[in-house]
N, C-alpha and C positions, 0 to 999 in steps of 0.2 A: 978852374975856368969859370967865368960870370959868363952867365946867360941875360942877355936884354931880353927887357919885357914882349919886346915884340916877339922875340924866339919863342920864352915860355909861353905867350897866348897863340903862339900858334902849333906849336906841342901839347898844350892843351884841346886846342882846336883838333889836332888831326887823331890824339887819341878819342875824344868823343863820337866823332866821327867813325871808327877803327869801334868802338863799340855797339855804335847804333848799328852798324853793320852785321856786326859780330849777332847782334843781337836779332835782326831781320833773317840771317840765314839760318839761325838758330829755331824761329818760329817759322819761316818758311819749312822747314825738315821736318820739324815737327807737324806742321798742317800737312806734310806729305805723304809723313812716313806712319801719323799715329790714329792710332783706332777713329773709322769717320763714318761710322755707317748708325742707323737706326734699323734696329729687327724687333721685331715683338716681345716681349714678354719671354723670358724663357727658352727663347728657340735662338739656337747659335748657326742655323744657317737657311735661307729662305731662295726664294727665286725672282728674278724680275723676270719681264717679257717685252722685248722689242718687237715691233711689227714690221712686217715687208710693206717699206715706203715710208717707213718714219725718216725726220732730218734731225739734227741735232734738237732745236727746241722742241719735239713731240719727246724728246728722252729728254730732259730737263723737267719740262712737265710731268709727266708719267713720275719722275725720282720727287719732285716735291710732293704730288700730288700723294704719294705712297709714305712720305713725309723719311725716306730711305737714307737722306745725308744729314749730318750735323753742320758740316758745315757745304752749303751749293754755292757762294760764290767763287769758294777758293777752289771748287771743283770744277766750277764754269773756266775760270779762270786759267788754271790747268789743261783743260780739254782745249779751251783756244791754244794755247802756248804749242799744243802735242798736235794740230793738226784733226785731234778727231771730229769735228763737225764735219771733216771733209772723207771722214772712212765712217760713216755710221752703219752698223752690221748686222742685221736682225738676228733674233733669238731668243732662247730660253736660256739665261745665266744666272750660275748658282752662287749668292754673295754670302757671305760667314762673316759674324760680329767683331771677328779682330780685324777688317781688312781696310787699309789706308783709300785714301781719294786716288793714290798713287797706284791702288794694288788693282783696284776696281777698274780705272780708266785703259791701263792694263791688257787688263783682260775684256774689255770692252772692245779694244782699238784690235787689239788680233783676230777677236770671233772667236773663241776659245767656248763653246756653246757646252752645257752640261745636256747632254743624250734625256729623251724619252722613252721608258717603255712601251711600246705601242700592243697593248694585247688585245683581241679580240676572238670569240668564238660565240658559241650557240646563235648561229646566226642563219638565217634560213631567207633571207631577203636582200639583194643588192641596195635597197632603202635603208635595210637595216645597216648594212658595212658602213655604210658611209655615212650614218649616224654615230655609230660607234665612234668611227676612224676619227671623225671633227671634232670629239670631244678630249682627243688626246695633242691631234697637231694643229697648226694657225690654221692650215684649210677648213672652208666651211662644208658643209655636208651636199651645199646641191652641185658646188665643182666637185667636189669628190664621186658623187653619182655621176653627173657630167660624162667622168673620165672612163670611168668605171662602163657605159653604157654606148662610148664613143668608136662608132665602126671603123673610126683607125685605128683602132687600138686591135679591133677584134682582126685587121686584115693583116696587120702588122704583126702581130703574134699568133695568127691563124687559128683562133680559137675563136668560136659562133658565139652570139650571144647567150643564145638558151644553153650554154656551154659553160660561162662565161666563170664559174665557184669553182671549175678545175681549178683556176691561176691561183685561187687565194686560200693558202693553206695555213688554218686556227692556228696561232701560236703568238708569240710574245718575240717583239721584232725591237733592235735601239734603231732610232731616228733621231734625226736634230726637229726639235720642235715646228720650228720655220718650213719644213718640207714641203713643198708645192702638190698638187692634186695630181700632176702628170709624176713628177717623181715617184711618188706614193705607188703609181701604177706601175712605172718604171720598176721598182725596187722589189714589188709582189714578183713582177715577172721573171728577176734575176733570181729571189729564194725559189718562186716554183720548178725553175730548171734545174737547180742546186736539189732541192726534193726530190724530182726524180733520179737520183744517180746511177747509177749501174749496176748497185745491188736491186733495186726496184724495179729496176728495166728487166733484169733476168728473170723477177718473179712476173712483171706483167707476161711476157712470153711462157712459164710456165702455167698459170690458169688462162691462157688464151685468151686475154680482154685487153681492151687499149685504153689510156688513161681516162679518157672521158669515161669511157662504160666503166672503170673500178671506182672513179671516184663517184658518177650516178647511183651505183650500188650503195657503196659508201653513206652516199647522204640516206638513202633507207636506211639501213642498221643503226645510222646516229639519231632517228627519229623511232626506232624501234625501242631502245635500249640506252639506258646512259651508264649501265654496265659494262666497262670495259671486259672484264672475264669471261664475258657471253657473244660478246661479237661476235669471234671465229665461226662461233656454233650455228648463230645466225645466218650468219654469209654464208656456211657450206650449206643451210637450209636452201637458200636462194639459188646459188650455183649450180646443186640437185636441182631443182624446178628447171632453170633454164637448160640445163644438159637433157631432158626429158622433153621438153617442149609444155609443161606446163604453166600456166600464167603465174606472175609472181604474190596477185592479190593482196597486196603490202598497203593496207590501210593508210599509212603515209601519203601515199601519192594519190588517193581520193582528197586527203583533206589537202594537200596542195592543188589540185583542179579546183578546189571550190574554193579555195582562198581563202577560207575561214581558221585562220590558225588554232582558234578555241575552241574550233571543235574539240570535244572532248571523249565523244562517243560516234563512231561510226555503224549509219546503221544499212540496211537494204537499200532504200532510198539515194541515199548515197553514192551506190555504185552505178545509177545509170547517167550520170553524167558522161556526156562522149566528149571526153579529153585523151589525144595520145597518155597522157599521164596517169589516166584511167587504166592500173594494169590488174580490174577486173575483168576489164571488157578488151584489151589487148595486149597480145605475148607480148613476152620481151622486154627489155629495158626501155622506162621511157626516154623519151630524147635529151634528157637531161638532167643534171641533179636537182633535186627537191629543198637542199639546203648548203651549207659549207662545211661539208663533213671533216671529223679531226682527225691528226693523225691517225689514233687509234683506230677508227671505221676505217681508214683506206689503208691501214696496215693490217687488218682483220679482214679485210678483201681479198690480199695479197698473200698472208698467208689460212687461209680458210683453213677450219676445221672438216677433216673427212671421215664424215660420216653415214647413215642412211634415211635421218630424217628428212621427212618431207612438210611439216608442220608443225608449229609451235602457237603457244597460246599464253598471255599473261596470268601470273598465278595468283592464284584467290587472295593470295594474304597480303596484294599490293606492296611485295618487296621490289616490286620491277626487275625480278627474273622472269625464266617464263617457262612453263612447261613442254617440253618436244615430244613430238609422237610421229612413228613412221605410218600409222593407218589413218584413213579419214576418221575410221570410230573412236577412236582411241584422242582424234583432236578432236572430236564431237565433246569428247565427255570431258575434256581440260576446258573445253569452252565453257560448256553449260556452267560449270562449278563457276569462272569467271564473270558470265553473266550475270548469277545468281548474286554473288558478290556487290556486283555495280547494283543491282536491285535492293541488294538491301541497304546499301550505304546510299540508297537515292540519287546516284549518278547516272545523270542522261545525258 
């Protein structure tokens, strides 16, 4: 069979064609499917960061700007094709150096957010939390105080201000980066109920204190001691006082009346400040915690050591244990050695 010229140039035509195609789907797969990211030096997987109220072009930029794609048009390009300028989804997302335009956009377009550990503790200040707290998720630190300080919140969960470090119990929380300031408070609320469970609820009902007075206790002992092994001993020191009607005289809660966290040395002077929180100058617990006690202090509350001291004193050789004594003479003379101590190492 002859083939006219017109057949063969147009069988040549429509294979060229059937090639160039061949050939465009082939590099389209490839721009789709093949390695398209830029990461540092050595590190095979990093983070980006979308913002609550970014639009598609604030993530375009942000991805050039970080210099993140090899190739942004064909990623541009893509993203128009898939709809996402029109789902753009804040957060913390975790990219890795094998990952396609295709794998990235992906997981962009779902919200598919890699979690934040949010930890915080030794924290003694609602300033301080929500200092902490900003440097882990998008919210900034004066909504996060905002919220933290906000009387709906406190009527709403029925916890007072001067109260308010019961809700926020030390620990190491996952969060989606993006988390809002009201969430934030939201979600403390939901672990502090979970914290209290019903093992903890039987123990508050055994020592006879409600959660505010263990955790107010609480924050003493974690301002006492960063001794976990000593707690209990401490706290049955404290519980003896209040069961007797004696003052708790917890040098803590003078240097929270005066607001001088550095202080470093409590002396006479000292205790005449008249602050409820003053518990030289008045029994009882004062009205609130002193700091955001940890586990370990409000479970050292809960299960105190039962004992008969009535006194304890930091020991000479600054291990930050402390020496206990049931007579006042007997704390006279663990003091003095104490004193003697700070005297000679020149600590006022």
């Amino acid at each position: 069979m002859k083939f006219s010229g017109k057949q063969i140039a147009f069988s040549i035509t429509a294979l060229v064609i059937i090639l160039i195609v061949l050939a465009a789907v082939i590099t389209g797969h490839k721009l789709l499917y093949r390695q398209a990211l830029n990461l540092p030096p050595d590190e095979e997987t990093s983070h980006i960061y979308i913002h609550t109220g970014w639009d598609f072009e604030d993530v375009i930029q942000m991805l050039k700007d970080q210099n993140i794609l090899k190739y942004p048009r064909v990623f541009e390009k893509i993203a128009v094709y898939k709809k996402y300028p029109e789902r753009v989804k804040p957060g913390r997302y975790k990219i890795t150096s094998g990952m396609s335009n295709l794998d990235m956009l992906n997981m962009l377009q779902s919200g598919r957010q890699d979690p934040v550990n949010v930890v915080f503790n030794n924290i003694r200040t609602p300033q301080q939390l929500a200092g902490r707290i900003a440097h882990q998720i998008e919210a900034d630190s004066l909504s996060i105080l905002n919220a933290i300080l906000d009387s709906t919140y406190h009527q709403k969960f029925n916890i007072p201000l001067h109260q308010i470090a019961v809700m926020f119990i030390p620990n190491t929380y996952e969060f989606f980066w993006n988390t809002s300031a009201d969430g934030f408070i939201e979600r403390m609320h939901r672990e502090y109920l979970a914290f209290w469970n019903s093992q903890r609820q039987e123990k508050l009902s055994q020592i006879k204190l409600t959660q505010a007075e263990t955790v107010t206790l609480a924050s003493i002992i974690e301002m006492e001691t960063r001794k976990n092994d000593e707690k209990a001993r401490i706290a049955g020191v404290y519980m003896n006082r209040l069961r007797i009607g004696m003052r708790l005289q917890a040098d803590p809660t003078l240097v929270f009346a005066h607001g001088d966290f550095s202080l470093r040395r409590v002396l006479n002077k000292h205790k005449l400040i008249d602050s409820p929180y003053n518990t030289y100058m008045y029994a009882g617990l004062p009205p609130g915690p002193i700091s955001f006690p940890s586990i370990a202090s409000v479970d050292a509350v809960l299960n105190y050591e039962n004992h008969d001291y009535l006194y304890f004193a930091a020991k000479e050789d600054f291990s930050g244990y402390h020496n206990f004594s049931r007579t006042y003479q007997q704390h006279l003379e663990n003091a003095r050695r104490f004193h003697k101590a700070l005297n000679d190492n020149n600590i006022r």
